[in-house]
N, CA, C and O of each residue as an XYZ file, in Angstrom:
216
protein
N     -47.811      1.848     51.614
C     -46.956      1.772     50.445
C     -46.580      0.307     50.205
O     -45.791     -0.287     50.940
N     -47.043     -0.125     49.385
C     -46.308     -1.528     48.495
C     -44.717     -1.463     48.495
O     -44.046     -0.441     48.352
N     -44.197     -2.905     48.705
C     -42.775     -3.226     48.639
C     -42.791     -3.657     47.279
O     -43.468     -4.673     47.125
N     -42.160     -3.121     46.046
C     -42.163     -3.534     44.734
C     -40.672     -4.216     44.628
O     -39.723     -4.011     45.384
N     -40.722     -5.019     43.570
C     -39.297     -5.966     43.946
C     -38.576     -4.925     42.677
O     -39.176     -4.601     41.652
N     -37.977     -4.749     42.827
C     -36.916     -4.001     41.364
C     -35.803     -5.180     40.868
O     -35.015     -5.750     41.623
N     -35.931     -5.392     39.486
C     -34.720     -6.035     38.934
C     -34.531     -5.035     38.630
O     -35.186     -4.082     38.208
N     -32.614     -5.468     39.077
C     -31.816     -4.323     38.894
C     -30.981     -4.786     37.595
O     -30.060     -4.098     37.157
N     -31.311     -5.805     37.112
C     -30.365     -6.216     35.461
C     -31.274     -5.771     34.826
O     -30.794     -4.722     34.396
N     -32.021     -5.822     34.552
C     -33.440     -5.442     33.723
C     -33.319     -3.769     33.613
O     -33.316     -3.121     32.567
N     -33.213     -3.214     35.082
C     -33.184     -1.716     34.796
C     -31.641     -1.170     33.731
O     -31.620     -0.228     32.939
N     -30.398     -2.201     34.097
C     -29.123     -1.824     33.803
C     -29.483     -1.929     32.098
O     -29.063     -1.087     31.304
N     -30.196     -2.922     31.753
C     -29.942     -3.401     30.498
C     -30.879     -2.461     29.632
O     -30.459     -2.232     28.497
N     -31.846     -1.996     29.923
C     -32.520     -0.927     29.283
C     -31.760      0.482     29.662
O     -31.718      1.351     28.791
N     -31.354      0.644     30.529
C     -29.977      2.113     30.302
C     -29.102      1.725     29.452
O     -28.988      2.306     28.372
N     -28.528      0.942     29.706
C     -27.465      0.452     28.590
C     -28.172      0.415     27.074
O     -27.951      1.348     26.302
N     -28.757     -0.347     26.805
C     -29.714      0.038     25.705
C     -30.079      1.472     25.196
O     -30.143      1.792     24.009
N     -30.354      2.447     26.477
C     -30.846      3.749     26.056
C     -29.702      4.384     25.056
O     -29.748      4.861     23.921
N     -28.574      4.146     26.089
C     -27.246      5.051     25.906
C     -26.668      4.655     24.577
O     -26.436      5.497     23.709
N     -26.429      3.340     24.414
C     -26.103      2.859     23.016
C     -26.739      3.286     22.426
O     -26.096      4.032     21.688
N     -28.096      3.342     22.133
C     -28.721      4.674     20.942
C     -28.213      5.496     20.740
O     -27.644      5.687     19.665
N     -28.228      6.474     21.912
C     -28.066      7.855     21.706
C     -26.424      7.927     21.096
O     -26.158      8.485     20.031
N     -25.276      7.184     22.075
C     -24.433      7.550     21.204
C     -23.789      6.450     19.995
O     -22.593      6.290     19.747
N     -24.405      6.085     19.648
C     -24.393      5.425     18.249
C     -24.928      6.299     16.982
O     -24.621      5.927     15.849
N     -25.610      7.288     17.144
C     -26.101      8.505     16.687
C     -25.242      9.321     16.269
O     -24.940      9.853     15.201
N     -24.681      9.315     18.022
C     -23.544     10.699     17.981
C     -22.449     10.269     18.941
O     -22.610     10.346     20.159
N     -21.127      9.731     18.277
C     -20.246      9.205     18.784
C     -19.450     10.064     19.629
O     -18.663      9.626     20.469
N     -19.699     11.544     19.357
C     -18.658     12.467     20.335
C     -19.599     12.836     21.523
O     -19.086     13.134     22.601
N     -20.594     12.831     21.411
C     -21.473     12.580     22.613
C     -20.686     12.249     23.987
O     -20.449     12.905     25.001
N     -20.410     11.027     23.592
C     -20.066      9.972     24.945
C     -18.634     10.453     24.913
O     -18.026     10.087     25.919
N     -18.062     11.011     24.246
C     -16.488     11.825     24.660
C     -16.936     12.726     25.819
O     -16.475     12.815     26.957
N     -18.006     13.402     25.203
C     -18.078     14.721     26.045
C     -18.601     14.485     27.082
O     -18.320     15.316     27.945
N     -19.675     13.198     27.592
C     -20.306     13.273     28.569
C     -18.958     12.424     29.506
O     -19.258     12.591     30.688
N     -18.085     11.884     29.453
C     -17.081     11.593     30.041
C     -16.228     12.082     30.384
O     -15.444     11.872     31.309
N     -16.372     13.309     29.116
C     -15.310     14.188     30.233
C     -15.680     15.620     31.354
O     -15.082     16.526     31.935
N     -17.336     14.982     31.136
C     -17.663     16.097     32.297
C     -17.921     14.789     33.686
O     -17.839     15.183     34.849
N     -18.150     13.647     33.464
C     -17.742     13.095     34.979
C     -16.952     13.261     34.965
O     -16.821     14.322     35.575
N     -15.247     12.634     34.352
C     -13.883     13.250     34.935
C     -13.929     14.423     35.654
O     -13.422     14.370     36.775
N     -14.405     15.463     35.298
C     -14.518     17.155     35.763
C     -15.241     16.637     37.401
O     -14.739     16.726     38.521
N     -16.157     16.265     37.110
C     -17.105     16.796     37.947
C     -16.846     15.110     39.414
O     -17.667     15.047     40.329
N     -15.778     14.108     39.341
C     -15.483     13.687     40.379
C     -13.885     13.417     40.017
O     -13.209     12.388     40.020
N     -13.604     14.703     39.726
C     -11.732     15.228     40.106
C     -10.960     13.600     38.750
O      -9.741     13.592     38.580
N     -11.610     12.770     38.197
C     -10.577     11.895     37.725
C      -9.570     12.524     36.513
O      -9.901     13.560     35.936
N      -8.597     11.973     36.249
C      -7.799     12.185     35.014
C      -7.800     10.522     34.252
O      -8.185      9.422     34.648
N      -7.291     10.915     33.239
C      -7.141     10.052     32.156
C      -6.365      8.765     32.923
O      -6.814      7.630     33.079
N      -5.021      9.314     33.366
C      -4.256      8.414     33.903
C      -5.011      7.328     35.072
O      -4.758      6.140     35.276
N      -5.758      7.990     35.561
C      -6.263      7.492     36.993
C      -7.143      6.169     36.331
O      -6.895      4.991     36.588
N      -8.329      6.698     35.334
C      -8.340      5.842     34.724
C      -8.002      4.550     34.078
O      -8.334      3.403     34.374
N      -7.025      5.163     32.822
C      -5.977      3.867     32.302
C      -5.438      3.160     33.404
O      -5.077      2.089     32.916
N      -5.232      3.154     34.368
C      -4.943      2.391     35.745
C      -5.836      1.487     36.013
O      -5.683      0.275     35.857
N      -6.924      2.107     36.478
C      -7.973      1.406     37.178
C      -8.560      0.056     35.991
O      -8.983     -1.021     36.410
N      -8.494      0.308     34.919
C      -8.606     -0.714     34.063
C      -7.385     -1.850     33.481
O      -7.476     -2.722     32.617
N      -6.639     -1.582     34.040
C      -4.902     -1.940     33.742
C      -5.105     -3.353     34.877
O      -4.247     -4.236     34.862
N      -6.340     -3.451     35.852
C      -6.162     -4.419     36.745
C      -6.795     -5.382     36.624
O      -6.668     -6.309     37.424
């Protein structure tokens, strides 16, 4: 097996890219897909607004 080098900005910046499509399309999209991570690793809103408050 080959050691392939991965850029990992290169990969970030084409996800980022992907996602801005899709919800630039459909702006409630990215509501909803946020509030199934909240769900799905226990966060709340508050926990949030915190963690960015720093």
């Amino acid at each position: 097996m080959e050691n392939k080098k991965i850029d990992a900005v290169k990969m970030m910046r084409k996800i980022r890219e992907k996602l801005s499509r899709i919800y630039a399309k459909d702006p409630e999209k990215e509501k909803r897909d946020l509030e199934i991570v909240r769900k799905k690793y226990g966060m709340k809103d508050k926990m949030i607004s915190e963690h960015f408050r720093k």
